[in-house]
C-alpha positions as CSV (number, residue, x, y, z in Angstrom):
1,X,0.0,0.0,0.0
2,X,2.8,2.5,0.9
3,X,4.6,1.8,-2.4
4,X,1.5,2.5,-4.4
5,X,1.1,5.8,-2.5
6,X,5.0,6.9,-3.0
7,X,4.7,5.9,-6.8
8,X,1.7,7.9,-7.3
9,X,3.0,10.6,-5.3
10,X,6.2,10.9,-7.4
11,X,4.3,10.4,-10.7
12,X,2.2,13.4,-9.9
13,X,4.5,15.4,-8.5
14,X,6.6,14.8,-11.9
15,X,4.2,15.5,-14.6
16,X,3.4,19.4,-14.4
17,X,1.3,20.1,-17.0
18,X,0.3,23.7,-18.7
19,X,-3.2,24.0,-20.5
20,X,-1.1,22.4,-23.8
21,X,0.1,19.6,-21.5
22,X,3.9,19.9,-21.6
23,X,6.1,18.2,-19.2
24,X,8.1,20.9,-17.6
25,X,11.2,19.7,-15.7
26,X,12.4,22.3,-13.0
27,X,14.6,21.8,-9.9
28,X,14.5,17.8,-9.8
29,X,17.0,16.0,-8.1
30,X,16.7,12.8,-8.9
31,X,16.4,9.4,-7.3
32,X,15.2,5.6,-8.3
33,X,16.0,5.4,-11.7
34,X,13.5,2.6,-12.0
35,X,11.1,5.5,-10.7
36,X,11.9,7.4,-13.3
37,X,12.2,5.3,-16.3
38,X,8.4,4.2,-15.6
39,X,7.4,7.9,-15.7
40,X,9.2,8.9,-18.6
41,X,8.1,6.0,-20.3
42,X,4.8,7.3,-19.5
43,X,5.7,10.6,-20.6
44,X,6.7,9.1,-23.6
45,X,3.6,6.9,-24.3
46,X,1.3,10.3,-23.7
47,X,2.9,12.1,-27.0
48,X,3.4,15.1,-24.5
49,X,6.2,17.5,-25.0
50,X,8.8,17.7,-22.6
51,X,10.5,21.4,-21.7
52,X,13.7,21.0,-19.6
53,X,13.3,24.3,-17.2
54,X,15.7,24.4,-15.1
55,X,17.9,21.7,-12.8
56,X,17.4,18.2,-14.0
57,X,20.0,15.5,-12.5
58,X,20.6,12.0,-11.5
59,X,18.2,10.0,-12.7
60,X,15.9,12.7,-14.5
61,X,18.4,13.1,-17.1
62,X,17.4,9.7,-18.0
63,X,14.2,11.6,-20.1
64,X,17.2,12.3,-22.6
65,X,17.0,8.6,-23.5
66,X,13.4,7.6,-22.8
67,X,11.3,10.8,-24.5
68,X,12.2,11.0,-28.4
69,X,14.4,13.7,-28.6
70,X,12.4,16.0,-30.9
71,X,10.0,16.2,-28.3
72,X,12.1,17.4,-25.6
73,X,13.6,20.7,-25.6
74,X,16.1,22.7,-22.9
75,X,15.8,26.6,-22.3
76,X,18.7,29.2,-21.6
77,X,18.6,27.9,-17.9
78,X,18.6,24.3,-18.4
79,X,21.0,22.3,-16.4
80,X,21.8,18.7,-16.5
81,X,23.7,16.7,-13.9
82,X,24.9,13.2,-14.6
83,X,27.1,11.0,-11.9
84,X,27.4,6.7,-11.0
85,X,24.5,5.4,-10.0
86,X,24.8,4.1,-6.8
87,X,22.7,1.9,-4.0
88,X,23.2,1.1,-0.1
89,X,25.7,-2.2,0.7
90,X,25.0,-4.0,3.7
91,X,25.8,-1.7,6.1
92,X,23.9,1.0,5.2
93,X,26.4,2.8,3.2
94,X,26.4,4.2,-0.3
95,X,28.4,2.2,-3.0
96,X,28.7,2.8,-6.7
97,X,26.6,0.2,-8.6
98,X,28.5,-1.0,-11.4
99,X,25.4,-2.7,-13.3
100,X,22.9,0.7,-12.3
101,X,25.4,2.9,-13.9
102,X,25.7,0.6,-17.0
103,X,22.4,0.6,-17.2
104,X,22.1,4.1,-16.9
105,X,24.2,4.5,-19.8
106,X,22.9,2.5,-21.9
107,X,19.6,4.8,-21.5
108,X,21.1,7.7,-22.6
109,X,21.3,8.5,-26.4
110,X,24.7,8.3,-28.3
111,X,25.5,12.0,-28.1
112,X,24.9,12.0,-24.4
113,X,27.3,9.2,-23.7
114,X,29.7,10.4,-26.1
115,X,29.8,13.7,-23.8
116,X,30.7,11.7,-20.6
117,X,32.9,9.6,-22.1
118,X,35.0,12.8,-23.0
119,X,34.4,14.0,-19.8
120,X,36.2,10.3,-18.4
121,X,32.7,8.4,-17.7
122,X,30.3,8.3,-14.8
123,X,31.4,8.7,-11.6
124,X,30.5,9.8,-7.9
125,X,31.0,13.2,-8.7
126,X,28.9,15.1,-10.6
127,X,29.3,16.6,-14.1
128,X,27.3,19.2,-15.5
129,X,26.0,19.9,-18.9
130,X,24.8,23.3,-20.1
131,X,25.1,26.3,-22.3
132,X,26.5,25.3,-25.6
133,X,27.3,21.7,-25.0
134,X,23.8,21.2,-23.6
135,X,22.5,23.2,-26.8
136,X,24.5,20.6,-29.2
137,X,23.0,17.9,-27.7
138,X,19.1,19.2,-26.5
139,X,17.2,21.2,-29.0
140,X,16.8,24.7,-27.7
141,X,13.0,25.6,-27.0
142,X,11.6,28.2,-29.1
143,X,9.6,31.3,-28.1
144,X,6.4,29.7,-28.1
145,X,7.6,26.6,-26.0
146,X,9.3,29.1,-23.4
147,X,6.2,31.5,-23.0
148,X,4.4,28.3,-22.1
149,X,6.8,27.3,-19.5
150,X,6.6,30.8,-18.0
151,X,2.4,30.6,-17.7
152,X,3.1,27.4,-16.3
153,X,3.2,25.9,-12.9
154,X,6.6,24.4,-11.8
155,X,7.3,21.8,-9.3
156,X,10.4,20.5,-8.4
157,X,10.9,16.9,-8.4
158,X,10.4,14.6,-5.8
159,X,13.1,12.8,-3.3
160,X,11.8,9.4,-1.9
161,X,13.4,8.4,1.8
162,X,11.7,5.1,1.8
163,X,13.5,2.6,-0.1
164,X,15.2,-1.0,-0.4
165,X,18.4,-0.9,0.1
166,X,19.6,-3.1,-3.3
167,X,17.5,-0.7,-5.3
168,X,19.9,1.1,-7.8
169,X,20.0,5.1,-7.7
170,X,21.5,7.7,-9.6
171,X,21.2,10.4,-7.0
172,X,23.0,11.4,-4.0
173,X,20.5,13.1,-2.5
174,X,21.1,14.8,0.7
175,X,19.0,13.3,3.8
């Protein structure tokens, strides 16, 4: 029952939607990538436009792979932050997860992994992508998409505390 109410919590909180039903990413900071490759595989199933707003890292960036990418556009303040994916060992600490970061590369489109690789590949630390480099990779929005986003609501995304501790992440979200 609590899982149900946690996924529907962070699917709503995720999807905020203008009047022309665009996905606008602002401020989200990740967590279970298996959380977020169900809602961007929703996202993607809907048809719905997706306008990167603002801060979008860990496992968010995974849209990048999951949306087609002529349906997702970045604006001037679009920031992208990409690090290992990581879960809790036995102990309760935080290791990489060699497997969840794989994965997580494998999601990301060929440009996108071309970037980290030049960058030395995923790891703790995170590495941003913006500006220019961002603009190479994510279509810019146009005037029309960006006056939308500014008449729209924004939400930031959502962090989860309750989890298993084998479940792969790709943020290292501050508790």
């Amino acid at each position: 029952m609590r899982a149900r109410l946690i996924a529907a919590v962070v699917s709503t909180a995720l999807t905020v939607t203008s009047a022309s039903a665009t996905v606008i990413i602002s401020d989200d900071a990740g967590g279970k990538m298996q959380d977020y490759t169900t809602h961007f595989r929703q996202v993607r199933d809907s048809g719905e436009p997706v306008v990167i707003a603002g801060i979008c890292v860990s496992a968010c960036t995974m849209v990048l792979g999951l949306v087609p990418s002529d349906r997702i556009c970045a604006t001037h303040n679009a920031v992208l932050g990409f690090h290992a994916a990581w879960m809790f060992d036995n102990s309760g600490k935080r290791v990489v997860s060699a497997s969840g970061t794989q994965d997580l590369m494998q999601t990301y489109p060929a440009p996108v992994r071309a970037w980290i690789a030049r960058r030395g590949g995923l790891t703790p630390k995170m590495m941003y992508l913006r500006g220019r480099d961002l603009a190479a990779i994510v279509a810019p929005c146009n005037s029309s998409r960006v006056a939308s986003v500014s008449r729209a609501k924004r939400s930031g995304g959502v962090r989860q505390v309750a989890d298993t501790k084998n479940t792969p992440r790709a943020s290292f979200d501050a508790r």
